[in-house]
C-alpha positions in Angstrom: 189.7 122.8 7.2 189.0 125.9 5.3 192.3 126.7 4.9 193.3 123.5 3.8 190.2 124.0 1.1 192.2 127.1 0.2 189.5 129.4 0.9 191.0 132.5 2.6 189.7 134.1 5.6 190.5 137.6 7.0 192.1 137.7 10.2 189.4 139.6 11.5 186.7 136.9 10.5 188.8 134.4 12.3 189.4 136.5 15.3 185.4 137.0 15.4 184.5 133.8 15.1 187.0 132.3 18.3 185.5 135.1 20.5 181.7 134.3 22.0 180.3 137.1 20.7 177.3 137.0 18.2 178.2 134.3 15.7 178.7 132.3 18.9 176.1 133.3 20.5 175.1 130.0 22.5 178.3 130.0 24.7 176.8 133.0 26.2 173.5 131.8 26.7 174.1 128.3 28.1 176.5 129.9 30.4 173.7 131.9 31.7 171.1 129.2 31.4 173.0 126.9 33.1 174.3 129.2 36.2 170.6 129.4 36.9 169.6 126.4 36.4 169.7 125.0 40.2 167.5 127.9 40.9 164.9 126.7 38.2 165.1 123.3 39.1 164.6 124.1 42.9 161.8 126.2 41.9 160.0 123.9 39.4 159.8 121.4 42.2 157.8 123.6 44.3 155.5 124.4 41.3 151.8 122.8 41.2 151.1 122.0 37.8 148.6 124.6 36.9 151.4 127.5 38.5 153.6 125.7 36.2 151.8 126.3 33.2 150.5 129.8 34.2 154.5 130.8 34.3 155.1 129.6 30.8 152.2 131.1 29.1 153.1 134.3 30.7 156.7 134.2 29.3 155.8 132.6 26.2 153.2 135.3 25.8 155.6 138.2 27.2 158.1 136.6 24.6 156.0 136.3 21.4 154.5 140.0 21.7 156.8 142.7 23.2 159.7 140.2 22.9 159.5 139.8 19.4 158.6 143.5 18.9 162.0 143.9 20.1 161.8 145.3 23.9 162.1 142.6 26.3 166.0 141.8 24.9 165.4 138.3 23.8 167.5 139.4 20.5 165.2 137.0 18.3 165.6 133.9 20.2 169.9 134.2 20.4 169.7 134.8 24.2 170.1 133.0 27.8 166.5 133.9 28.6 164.6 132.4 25.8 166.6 129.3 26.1 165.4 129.0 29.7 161.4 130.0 28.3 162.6 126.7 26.1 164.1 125.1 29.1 160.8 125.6 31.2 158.5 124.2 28.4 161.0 121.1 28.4 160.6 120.9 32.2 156.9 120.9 31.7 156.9 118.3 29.0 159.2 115.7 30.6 156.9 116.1 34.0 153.3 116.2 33.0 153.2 115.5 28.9 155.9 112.7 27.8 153.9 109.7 28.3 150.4 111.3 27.0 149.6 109.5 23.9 148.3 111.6 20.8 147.2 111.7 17.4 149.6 111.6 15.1 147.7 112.9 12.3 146.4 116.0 14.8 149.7 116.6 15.8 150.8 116.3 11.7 148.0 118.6 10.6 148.7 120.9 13.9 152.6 121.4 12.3 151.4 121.9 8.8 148.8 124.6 9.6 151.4 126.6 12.2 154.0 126.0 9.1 151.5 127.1 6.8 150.5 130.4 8.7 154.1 130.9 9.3 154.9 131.2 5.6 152.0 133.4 4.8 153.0 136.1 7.3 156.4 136.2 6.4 154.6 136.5 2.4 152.5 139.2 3.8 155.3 141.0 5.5 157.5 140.7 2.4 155.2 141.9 0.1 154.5 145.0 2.6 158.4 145.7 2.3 159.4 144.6 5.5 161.9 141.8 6.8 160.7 138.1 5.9 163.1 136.4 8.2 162.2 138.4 11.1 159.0 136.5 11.2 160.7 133.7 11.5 162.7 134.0 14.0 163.0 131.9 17.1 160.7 133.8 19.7 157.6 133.7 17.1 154.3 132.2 17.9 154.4 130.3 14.7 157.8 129.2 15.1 157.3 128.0 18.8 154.0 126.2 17.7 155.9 124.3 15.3 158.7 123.6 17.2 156.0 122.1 19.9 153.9 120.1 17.3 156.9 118.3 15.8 158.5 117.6 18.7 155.4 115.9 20.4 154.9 114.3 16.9 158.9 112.7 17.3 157.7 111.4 21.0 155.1 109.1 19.5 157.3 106.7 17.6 159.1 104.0 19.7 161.9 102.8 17.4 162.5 98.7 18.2 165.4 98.4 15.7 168.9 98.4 17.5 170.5 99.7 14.5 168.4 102.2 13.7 168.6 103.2 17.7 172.2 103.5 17.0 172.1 105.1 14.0 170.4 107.6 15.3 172.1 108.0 18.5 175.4 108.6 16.3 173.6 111.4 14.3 172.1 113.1 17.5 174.7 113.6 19.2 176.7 115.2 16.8 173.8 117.6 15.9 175.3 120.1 18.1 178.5 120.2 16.5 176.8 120.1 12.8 175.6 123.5 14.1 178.1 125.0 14.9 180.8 124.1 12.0 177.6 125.2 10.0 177.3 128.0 11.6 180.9 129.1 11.5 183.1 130.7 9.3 181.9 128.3 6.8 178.5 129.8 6.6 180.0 132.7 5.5 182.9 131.6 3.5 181.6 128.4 1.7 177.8 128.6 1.3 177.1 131.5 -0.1 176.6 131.0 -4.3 177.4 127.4 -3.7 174.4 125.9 -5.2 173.9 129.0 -8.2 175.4 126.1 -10.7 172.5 124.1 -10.7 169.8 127.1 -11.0 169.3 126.0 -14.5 168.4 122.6 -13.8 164.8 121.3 -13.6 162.9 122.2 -10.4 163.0 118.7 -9.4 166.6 117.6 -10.4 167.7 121.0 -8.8 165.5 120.2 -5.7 167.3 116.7 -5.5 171.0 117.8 -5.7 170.4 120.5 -3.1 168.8 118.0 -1.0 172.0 115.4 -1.6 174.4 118.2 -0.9 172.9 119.2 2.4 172.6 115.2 3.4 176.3 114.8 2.4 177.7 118.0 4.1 175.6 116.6 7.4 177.2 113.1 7.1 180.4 115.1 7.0 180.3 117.2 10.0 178.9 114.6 11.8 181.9 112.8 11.1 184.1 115.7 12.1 182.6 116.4 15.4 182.7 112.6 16.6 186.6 113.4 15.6 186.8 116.2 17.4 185.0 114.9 20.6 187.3 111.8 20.9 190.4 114.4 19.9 188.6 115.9 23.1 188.6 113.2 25.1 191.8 112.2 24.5 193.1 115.3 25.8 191.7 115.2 28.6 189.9 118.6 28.6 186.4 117.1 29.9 187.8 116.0 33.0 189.0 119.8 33.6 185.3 121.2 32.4 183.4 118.4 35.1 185.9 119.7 38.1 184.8 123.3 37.0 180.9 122.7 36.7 181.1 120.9 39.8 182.9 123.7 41.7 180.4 126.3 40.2 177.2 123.8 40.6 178.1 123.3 44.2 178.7 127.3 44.9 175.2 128.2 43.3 173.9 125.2 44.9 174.8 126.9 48.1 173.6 130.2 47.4 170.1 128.5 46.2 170.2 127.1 50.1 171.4 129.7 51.7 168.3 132.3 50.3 165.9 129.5 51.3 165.7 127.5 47.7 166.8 123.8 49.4 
């Protein structure tokens, strides 16, 4: 797509970007999330709920001190073991918190706070000299607590309308691939200086046609990965995957019986 855009990319972007190496860094993590993942379902089943939540707040707080200070190889949040931290919280949620009905407002005020604090550390860091994003980054108290709050806050609207279920079924499922086209070479390639022609605009105006862009450039690659998943489909590829997940669920399933995990 790029190329046909004519933008030019250097062989050794593109040979960068088709190996799972940092740019892609989730192929490596979900491989190792989901190798282990029998072992953490066996194990969560044999969890009481207060062991449960004693292991996460022991990773989370493992994560969010000498993790984020760099020592516990989390690698900001682009790693298998913070996805399973995030796997684990999931667990938790789906078990003991989905149907517990909240405040909206508390929840609201909860994600606005942690959003707020978030900004003024990375204000306070910044204006120390040091790395704004880095406060940002996935493993971060803030960042988690915000993560939390808004998600809760999503699980207390029921949406009645058909449409709008399917609407939004169409968009979520191609959130994944907006990701990662966003994340590709077109991150580096297309975004950067895009939106310098509309600096001079009025805060507002400016504010609106960034806002348009983004929503359009979604709509797009949402469009492109429900190509590119029936393109997938059609070739049958998926079939090959299933026979190979099987094959390497049922070996690790094994191994989980065999060390006393059944």
């Amino acid at each position: 797509m790029l190329q046909f855009a004519k933008v030019q990319i250097p062989s050794d972007v593109m040979l960068k970007y088709l190996l799972p190496d940092k740019p892609f860094w989730y192929v490596n993590a979900y491989i190792g999330m989901i190798l282990l993942s029998p072992f953490l379902n066996a194990g969560i089943k044999r969890l009481q709920k207060k062991q449960f939540l004693g292991l996460i707040l022991v990773l989370v707080l493992i994560s969010v001190t000498i993790g984020y200070r760099g020592h516990f190889y989390l690698e900001g949040g682009y790693s298998a073991y913070w996805l399973i931290v995030n796997y684990l919280i999931g667990a938790y949620i789906g078990i003991y918190v989905a149907r517990t009905r909240f405040k909206k407002t508390k929840l609201l005020l909860g994600y606005l706070l942690t959003a707020a604090a978030s900004l003024a550390w990375a204000a306070k860091v910044a204006y120390a000299g040091g790395s704004a994003m880095a406060t940002m980054s996935y493993s971060t108290i803030f960042v988690l607590a915000q993560s939390l709050f808004f998600f809760l806050l999503l699980t207390q609207f029921t949406v009645k309308s058909n449409r709008m279920q399917k609407v939004l079924k169409f968009f979520s499922q191609s959130s994944l691939g907006v990701y990662l086209i966003d994340a590709s070479a077109f991150y580096a390639l297309v975004l950067p200086n895009l939106f310098i022609r509309w600096l001079n605009l009025p805060p507002v105006i400016m504010m609106l046609c960034v806002l348009g862009a983004t929503l359009v450039m979604f709509c797009v690659f949402s469009l492109l990965e429900h190509c590119r998943e029936r393109l997938f489909n059609w070739s049958r590829i998926p079939l090959f995957c299933e026979w190979i997940v099987r094959g390497v669920n049922h070996t690790v399933e094994r191994c989980a019986n065999w060390i006393g995990l059944d």
